[in-house]
C-alpha positions in Angstrom: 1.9 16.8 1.9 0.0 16.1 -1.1 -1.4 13.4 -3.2 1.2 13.6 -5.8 3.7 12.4 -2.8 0.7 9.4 -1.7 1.0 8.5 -5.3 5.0 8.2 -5.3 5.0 6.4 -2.0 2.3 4.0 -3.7 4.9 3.2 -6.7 7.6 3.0 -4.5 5.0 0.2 -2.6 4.2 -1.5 -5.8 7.4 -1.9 -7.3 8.3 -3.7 -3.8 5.4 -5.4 -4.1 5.7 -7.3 -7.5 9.5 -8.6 -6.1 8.2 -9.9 -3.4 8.9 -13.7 -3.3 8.6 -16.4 -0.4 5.3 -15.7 0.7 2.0 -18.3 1.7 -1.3 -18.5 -0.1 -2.8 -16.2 2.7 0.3 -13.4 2.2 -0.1 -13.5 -1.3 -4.0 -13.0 -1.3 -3.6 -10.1 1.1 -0.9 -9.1 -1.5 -3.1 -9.6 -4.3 -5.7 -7.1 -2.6 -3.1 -4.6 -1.8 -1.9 -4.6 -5.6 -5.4 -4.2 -7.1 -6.3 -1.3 -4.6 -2.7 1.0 -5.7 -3.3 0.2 -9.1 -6.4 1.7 -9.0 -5.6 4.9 -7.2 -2.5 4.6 -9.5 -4.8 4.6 -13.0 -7.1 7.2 -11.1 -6.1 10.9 -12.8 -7.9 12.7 -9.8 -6.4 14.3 -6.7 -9.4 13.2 -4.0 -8.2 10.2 -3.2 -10.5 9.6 0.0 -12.9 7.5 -2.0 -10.1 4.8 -1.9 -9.3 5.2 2.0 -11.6 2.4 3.7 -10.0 -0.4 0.9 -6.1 1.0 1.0 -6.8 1.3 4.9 -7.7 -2.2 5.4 -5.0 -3.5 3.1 -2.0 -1.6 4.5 -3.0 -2.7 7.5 -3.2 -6.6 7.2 -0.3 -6.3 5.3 1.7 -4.9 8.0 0.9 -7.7 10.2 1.4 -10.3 7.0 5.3 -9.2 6.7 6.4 -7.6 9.3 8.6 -9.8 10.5 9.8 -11.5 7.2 9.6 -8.7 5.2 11.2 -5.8 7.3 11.7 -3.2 4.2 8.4 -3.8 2.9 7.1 -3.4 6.3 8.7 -0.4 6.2 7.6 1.0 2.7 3.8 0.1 3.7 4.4 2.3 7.3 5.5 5.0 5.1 2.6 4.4 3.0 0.2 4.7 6.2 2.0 8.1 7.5 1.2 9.9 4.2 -2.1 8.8 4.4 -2.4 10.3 8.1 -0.5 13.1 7.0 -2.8 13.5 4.0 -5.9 13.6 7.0 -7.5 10.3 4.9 
């Protein structure tokens, strides 16, 4: 797995991301920080990616426990998301 497929799986996250409707002030700042953190990796032309891994990390990750529950699909897009990145070894 490469980072062509982390940056296609980071799309597919932000296109779900910008739909996203019905959440609180707390989900949508945690949303916020997730947005800014693909776009930058997005607008970033190179292939080491790692330098982003602490940030996208921590925002996945809150993210996760954000929707979960009332956002099942987008739960699942971010899990997808987190698997490249293991796969990816960042």
């Amino acid at each position: 797995m490469n980072s062509s497929h982390l940056r296609t799986s980071l799309s597919e996250l932000h296109n779900e991301l910008v739909t996203l409707s019905s959440v609180d002030e707390k989900s949508r700042s945690a949303l916020a920080t997730l947005k800014d953190d693909i776009e930058a990796i997005l607008d970033n032309s190179q292939d080491d990616l790692t330098q982003y891994h602490s940030s996208l990390s921590n925002s996945l990750t809150s993210a996760v426990r954000s929707f979960e529950v009332s956002h099942p699909t987008f739960t699942t897009t971010l899990n997808n998301v987190i698997s490249t990145l293991n796969n990816l070894g960042i």
